[in-house]
C-alpha positions in Angstrom: 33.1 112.1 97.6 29.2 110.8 97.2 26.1 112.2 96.6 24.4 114.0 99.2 21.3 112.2 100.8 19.3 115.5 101.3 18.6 116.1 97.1 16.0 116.8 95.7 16.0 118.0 91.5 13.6 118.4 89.2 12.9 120.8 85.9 11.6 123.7 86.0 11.8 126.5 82.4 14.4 124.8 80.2 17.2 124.1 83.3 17.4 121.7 86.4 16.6 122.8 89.9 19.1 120.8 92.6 18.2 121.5 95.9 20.0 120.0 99.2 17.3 120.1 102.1 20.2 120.6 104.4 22.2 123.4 103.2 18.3 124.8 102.4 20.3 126.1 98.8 19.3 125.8 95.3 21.0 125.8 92.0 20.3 125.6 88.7 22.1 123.8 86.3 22.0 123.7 82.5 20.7 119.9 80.8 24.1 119.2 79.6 26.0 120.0 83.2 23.1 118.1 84.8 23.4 114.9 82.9 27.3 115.4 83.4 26.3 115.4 87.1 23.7 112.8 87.1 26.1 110.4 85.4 29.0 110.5 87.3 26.9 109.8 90.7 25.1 107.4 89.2 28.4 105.8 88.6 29.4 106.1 92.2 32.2 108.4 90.2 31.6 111.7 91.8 35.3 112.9 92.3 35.6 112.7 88.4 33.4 115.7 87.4 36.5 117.7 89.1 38.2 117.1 85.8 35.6 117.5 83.4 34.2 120.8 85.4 36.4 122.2 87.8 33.4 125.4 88.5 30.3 122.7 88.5 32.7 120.2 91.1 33.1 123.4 93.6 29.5 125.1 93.4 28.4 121.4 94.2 30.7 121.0 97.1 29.7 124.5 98.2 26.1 123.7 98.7 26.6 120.0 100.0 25.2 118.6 96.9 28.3 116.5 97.4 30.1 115.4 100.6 33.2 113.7 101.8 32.4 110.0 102.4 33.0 110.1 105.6 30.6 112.8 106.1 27.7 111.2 108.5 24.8 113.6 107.1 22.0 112.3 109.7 24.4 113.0 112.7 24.9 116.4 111.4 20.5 116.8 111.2 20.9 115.3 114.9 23.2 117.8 116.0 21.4 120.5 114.8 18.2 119.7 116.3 19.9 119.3 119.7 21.7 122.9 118.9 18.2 124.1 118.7 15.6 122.1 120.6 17.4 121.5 123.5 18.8 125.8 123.8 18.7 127.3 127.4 19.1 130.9 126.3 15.5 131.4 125.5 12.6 130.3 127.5 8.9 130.3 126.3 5.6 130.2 128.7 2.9 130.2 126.7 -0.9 130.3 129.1 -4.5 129.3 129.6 -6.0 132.2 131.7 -9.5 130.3 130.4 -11.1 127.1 128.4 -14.1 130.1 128.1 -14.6 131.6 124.7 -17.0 134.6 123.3 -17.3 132.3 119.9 -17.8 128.4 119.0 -16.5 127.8 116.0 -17.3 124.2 114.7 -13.4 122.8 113.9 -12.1 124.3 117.4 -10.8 121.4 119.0 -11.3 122.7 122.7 -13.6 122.2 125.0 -14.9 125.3 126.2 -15.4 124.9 130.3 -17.5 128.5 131.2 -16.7 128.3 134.5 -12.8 128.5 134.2 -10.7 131.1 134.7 -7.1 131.7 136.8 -7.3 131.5 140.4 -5.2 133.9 142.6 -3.7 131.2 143.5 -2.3 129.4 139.9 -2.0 133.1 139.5 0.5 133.8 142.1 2.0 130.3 140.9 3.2 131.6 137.9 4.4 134.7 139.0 7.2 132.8 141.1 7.8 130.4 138.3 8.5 134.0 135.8 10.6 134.8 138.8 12.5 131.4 139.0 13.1 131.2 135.7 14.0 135.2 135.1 16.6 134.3 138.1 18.8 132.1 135.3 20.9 133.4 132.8 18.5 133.7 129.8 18.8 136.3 126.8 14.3 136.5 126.2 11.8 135.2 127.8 8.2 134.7 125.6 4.7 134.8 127.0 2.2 133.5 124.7 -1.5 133.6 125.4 -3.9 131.0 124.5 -7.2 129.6 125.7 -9.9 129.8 125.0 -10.1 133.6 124.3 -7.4 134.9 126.7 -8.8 138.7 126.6 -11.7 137.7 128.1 -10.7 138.7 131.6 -8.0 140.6 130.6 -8.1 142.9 133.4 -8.1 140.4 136.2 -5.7 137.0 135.0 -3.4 138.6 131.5 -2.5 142.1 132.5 -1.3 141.8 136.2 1.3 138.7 134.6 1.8 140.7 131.6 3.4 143.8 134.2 5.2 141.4 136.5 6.8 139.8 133.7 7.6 143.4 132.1 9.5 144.7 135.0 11.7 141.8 135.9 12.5 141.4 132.7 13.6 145.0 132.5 15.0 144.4 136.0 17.3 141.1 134.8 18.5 142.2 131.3 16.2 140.2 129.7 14.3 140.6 126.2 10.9 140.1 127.1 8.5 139.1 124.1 5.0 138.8 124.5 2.1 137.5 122.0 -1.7 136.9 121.6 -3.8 134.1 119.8 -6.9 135.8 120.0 -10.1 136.2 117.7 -9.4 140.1 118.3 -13.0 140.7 119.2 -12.6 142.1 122.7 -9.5 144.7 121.6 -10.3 148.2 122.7 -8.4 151.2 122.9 -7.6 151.0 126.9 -6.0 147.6 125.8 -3.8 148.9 122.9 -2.4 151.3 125.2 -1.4 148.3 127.8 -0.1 146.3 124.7 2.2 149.8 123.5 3.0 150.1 127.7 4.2 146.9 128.2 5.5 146.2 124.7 3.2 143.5 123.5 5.0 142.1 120.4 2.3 140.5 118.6 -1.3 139.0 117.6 -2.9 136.1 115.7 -6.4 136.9 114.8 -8.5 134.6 112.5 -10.6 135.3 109.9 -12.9 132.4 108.2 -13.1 133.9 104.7 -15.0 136.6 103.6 -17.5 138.5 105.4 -20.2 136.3 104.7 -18.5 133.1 105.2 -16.8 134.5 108.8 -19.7 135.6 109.8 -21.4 131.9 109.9 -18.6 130.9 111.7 -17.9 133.4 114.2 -20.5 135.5 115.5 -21.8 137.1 118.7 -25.2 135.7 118.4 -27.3 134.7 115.2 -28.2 138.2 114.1 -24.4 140.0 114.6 -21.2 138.7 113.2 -17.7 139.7 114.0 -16.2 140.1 110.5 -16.2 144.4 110.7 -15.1 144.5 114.0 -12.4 142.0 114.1 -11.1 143.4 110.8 -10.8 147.2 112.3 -9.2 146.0 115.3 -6.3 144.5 113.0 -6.2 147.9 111.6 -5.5 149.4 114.6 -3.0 147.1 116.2 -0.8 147.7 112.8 -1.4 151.5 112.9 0.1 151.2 116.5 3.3 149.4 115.3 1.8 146.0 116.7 2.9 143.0 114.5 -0.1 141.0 113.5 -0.4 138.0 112.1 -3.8 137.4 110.1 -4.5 133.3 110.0 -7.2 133.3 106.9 -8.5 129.4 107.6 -9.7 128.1 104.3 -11.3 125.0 103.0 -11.0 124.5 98.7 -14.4 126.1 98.7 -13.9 129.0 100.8 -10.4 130.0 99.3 -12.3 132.0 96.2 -13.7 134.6 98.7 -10.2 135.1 100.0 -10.2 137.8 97.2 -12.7 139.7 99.0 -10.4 140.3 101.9 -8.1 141.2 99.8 -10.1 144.2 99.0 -10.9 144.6 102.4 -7.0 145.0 103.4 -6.7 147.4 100.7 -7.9 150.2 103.2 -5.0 149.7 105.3 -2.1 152.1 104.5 1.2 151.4 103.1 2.9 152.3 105.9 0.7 150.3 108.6 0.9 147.1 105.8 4.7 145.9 107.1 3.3 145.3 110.7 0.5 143.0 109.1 1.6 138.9 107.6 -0.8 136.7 106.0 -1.0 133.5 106.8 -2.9 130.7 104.7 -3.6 127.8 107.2 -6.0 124.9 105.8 -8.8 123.6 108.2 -7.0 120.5 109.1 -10.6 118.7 108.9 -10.9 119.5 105.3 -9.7 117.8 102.3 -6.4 119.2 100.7 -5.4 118.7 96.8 -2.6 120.0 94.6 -4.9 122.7 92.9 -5.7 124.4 96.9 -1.9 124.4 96.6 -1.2 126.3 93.4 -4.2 128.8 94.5 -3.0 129.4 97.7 0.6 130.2 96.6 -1.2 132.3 93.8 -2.7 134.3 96.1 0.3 134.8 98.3 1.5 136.1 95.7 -0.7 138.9 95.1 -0.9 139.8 98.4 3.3 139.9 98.6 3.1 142.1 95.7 1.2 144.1 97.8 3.7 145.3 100.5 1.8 142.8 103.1 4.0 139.1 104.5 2.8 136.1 103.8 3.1 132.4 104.8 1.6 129.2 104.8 1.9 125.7 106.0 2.7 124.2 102.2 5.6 127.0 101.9 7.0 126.8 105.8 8.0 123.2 105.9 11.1 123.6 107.6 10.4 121.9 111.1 14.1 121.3 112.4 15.7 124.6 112.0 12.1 126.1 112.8 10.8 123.7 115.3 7.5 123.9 117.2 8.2 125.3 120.5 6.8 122.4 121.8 9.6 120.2 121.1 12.1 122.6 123.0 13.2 121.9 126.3 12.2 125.3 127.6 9.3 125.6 127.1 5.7 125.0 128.8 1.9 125.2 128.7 0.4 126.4 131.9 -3.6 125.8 132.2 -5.5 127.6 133.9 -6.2 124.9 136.5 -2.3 124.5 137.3 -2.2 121.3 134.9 1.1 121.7 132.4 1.0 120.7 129.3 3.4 121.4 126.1 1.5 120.8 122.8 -1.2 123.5 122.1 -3.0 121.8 119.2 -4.5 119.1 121.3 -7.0 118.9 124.5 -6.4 120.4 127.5 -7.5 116.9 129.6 -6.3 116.0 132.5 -5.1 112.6 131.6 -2.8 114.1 129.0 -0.7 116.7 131.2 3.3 116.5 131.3 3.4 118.1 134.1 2.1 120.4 137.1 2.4 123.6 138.5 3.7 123.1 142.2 2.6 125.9 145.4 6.8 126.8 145.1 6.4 127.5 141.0 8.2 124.9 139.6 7.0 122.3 137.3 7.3 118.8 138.3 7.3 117.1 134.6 6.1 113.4 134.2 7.5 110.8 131.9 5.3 112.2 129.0 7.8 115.4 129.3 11.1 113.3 128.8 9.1 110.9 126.4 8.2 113.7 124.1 12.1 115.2 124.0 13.3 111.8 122.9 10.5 111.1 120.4 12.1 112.5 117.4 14.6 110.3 115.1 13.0 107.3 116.0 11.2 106.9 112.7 13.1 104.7 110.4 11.8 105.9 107.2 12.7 109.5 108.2 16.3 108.6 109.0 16.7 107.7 104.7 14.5 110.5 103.5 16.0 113.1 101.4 13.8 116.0 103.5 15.0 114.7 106.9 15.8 118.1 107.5 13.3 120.0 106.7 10.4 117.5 107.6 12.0 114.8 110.5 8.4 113.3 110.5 6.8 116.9 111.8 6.6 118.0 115.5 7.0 116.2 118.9 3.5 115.6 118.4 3.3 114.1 115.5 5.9 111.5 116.3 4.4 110.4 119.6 0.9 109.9 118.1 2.6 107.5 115.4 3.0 103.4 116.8 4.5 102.5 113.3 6.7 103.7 110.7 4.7 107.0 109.4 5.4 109.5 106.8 4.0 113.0 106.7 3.9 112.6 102.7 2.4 109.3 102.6 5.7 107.6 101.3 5.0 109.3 98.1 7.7 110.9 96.6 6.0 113.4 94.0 4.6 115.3 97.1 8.2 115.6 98.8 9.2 117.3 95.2 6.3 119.0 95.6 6.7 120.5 98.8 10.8 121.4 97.3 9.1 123.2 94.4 6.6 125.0 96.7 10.0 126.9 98.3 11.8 127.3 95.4 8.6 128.8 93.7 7.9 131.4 96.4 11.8 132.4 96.0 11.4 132.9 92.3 8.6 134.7 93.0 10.3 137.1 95.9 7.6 136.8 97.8 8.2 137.4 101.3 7.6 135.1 103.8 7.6 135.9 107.6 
């Protein structure tokens, strides 16, 4: 037997937390069964704690804290991602109907083209690509709409896909799933009636802090924020039994006003609250630090307590069993201008498409495409780490944008225990993450 390379242990009130990053377990163990532990794998003499404690040998053989020798742990970390990235049950379109947007936030990363919107042709292009792909043997098939603000011509480019897609899926068997990342502004009752019709799953909707702060950020013109009316239309897609998911961006300065929409959310019922998860994501241009950490899991916390999910990026690491759906075979970004792309979090340029959108609706993928499916595992440092399978270097994206050896954490390993201590103090704390 040996150790397992996935561990990850550290103290925590008066006992020893052991966690294994592949079995995604933790235990904890008394000092004096630790130190039994500790010494007998530090003495390469594993198979002897059997004898000394028969109860700590098996509960550390359960959770893969210990393996067979033989046991290659990295192949198993390989197999899974293939198990998962490379799936053909489930396929995922996510679309650009327009570049255009009502707001200008200054961190977006897009460039917003006013002019652009789906053609009838690129239209009808899509349409026979749903129908190709509807034609295989798939269990659910996800639209996700992006942009730009997608709802700004709802009418004309979402809702005449979002009813194809409805009945063929009904036609074929097939679960059909359909989501928004929208700023929510544009939601009207006509629309919540389509979403209930059609059986839109679910929204993101941003808010920049509190009123105040939002309001700098994302406003209609100078004189008329969006903070009210963005807020009431969450209400009302949870009162409808829509799921949404509430992104609060914050910066270290902005997260004390994050009490204030606490308060706000306090006028949604208890009933509405299960259909509502908020979600912590740091503006990537801002400057992170250990006490935006302990805040931010402090306040997901109080908001957990309050009937409403939670989640954010320091608590979610988990990118191989939870992988972007970028790195999955089946899936694609379709611009509106036909150009395909797979990776949402970066420019919509030309020069950077994996693909395009042919007159016959099937996407003819460049060598970017296949690059990006065989970028992961090719990070030496990754391959030794102890949160290969949690971490695996981040996304697709992430590993293609590296020329050298990388690691998300810096090479430090404090912050890897860190981010183990993050998880393991959200489970003590049964706060529920979506």
């Amino acid at each position: 037997m040996k150790n397992s390379q996935f561990n990850t242990s550290f103290f925590y009130n008066g006992k020893f937390v052991l966690y294994n990053s592949l079995n995604n377990n933790f235990i904890l163990l008394e000092p004096i069964v630790y130190e039994l532990y500790q010494a007998a794998a530090k003495e390469n003499q594993i198979d002897e704690i059997s004898k000394y404690h028969e109860e700590l040998y098996d509960i550390l053989l359960e959770n893969e804290i210990i393996v067979k020798d033989e046991v290659d742990e990295v192949k198993k970390v390989i197999d899974l991602r293939q198990k998962i990235d490379m799936n053909e049950d489930h396929y995922h379109l996510t679309i650009n109907p327009t570049m255009n947007c009502n707001f200008k936030c200054w961190y977006c990363y897009e460039s917003h083209i006013k002019s652009s919107k789906l053609d009838n042709v690129n239209l009808m292009r899509i349409t026979s690509l749903i129908h190709k792909e509807t034609e295989k043997p798939i269990k659910s098939f996800t639209i996700s709409w992006f942009g730009g603000e997608p709802l700004l011509y709802y009418a004309q480019n979402v809702l005449p896909i979002i009813k194809f897609t409805h009945e063929r899926c009904k036609e074929k068997e097939i679960q059909f799933l359909c989501t928004f990342t929208t700023n929510g502004y544009l939601i009207d009752d006509e629309m919540i009636e389509d979403f209930k019709k059609y059986e839109v799953n679910g929204f993101q909707i941003t808010l920049d802090g509190n009123e105040e702060e939002h309001n700098k950020v994302r406003y209609v013109h100078k004189n008329k924020g969006s903070y009210r009316e963005i807020l009431e239309n969450v209400f009302k897609l949870c009162r409808n039994n829509i799921i949404v998911s509430l992104r609060i961006n914050y910066t270290q300065e902005k997260l004390a006003t994050v009490h204030d929409i606490y308060n706000d959310l306090q006028h949604l019922e208890a009933s509405a609250r299960a259909y509502l998860k908020v979600d912590f994501q740091r503006v990537w241009q801002a400057e992170d630090s250990k006490e935006s950490r302990e805040e931010v899991l402090g306040l997901m916390n109080k908001f957990s307590n309050d009937g409403f999910k939670v989640s954010a990026v320091i608590s979610n690491v988990d990118y191989v069993r939870n992988s972007c759906y970028a790195d999955k075979k089946n899936h694609a970004t379709i611009n509106y201008d036909g150009n395909v792309f797979k990776c949402t979090a970066r420019d919509f340029d030309a020069k950077n498409r994996e693909g395009l959108l042919n007159t016959n609706g099937e996407i003819e993928w460049n060598e970017k495409y296949y690059h990006r499916l065989d970028a992961k595992f090719k990070n030496k440092p990754c391959l030794s780490c102890r949160l290969l399978p949690i971490c695996n270097g981040g996304c697709s994206q992430q590993a293609l944008e590296h020329a050298k050896e990388y690691c998300m954490y810096d090479f430090d390993e404090d912050r890897k225990t860190e981010v183990v201590k993050n998880k393991f103090l959200l489970m003590l704390n049964n706060i529920t993450v979506a």
